[in-house]
N, C-alpha and C positions, 0 to 999 in steps of 0.2 A: 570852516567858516563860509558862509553866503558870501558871495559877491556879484554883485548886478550893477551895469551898465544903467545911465540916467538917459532915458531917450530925449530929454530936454537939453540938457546941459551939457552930454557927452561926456559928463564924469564916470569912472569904474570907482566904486566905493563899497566897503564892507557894510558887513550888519550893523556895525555900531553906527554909524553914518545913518542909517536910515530906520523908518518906522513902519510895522507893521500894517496893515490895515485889513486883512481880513479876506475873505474869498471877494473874487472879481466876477465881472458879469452876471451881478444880480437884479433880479427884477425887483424893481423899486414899486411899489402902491402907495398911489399919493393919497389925499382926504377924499373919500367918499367909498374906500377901500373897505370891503367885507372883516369881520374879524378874524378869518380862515386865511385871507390873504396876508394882514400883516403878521398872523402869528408865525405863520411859512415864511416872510422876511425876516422877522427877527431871531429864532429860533431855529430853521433847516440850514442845514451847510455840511456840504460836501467834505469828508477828510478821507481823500484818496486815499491808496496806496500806489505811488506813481504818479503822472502827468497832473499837476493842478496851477490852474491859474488864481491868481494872488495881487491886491493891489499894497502897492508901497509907495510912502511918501520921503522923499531925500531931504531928510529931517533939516542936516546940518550942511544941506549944498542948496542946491535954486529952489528948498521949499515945495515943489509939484508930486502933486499924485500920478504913478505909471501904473501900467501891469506887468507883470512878471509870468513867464510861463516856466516851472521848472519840476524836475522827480524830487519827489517828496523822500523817497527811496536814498535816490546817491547825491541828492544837494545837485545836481545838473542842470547848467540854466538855458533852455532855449534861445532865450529871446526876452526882450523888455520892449514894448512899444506904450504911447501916449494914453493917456484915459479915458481920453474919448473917444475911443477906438472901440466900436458895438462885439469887435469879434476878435480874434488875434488876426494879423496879417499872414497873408503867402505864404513867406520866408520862413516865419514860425513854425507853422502847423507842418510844414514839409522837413525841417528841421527834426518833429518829431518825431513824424511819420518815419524818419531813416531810423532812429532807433527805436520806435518802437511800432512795427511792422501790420497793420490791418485795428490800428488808433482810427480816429475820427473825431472831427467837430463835433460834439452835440447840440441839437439846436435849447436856449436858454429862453424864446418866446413862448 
């Protein structure tokens, strides 16, 4: 079972506690956006194998949307920080970097 940390509230809560919401760090195209651009919003997404970042809402605690960074592989969670957070923090990404060894940010602009 998932269990992720609310960076709001400070709760630890299971999957059933919370909701889904789909890959994180996407670029959004507002009105006046090409048709190439929102079909690549709605349709492309990422399904790792390994490191993927993910937003979830704590459905049934404070209500907010976070992100999650975790292996898709062994359910292993890095880190969870706020949502409006453009990139993961520090902690995170070094976090992963210890397990999994010559990873890297990708840039999402």
């Amino acid at each position: 079972m998932l269990i992720l940390t609310c960076p709001y509230c400070g709760i630890t809560a299971d999957e059933t506690e919370l909701a889904p919401g789909g890959e994180a760090h996407l670029k959004r195209h507002g009105p006046g956006s090409g048709d190439d651009e929102f079909h690549s919003y709605l349709f492309t997404r990422e399904n790792p194998r390994g490191v993927h970042f993910e937003r979830w809402r704590h459905a049934y605690g404070c209500g907010k949307w976070f992100h999650a960074a975790r292996d898709t592989m062994t359910l292993e969670v890095f880190g969870t920080y706020k949502a409006q957070t453009t990139e993961p923090p520090k902690e995170v990404r070094a976090a992963i970097t210890a397990r999994h060894p010559g990873w890297s940010w990708r840039d999402f602009s």
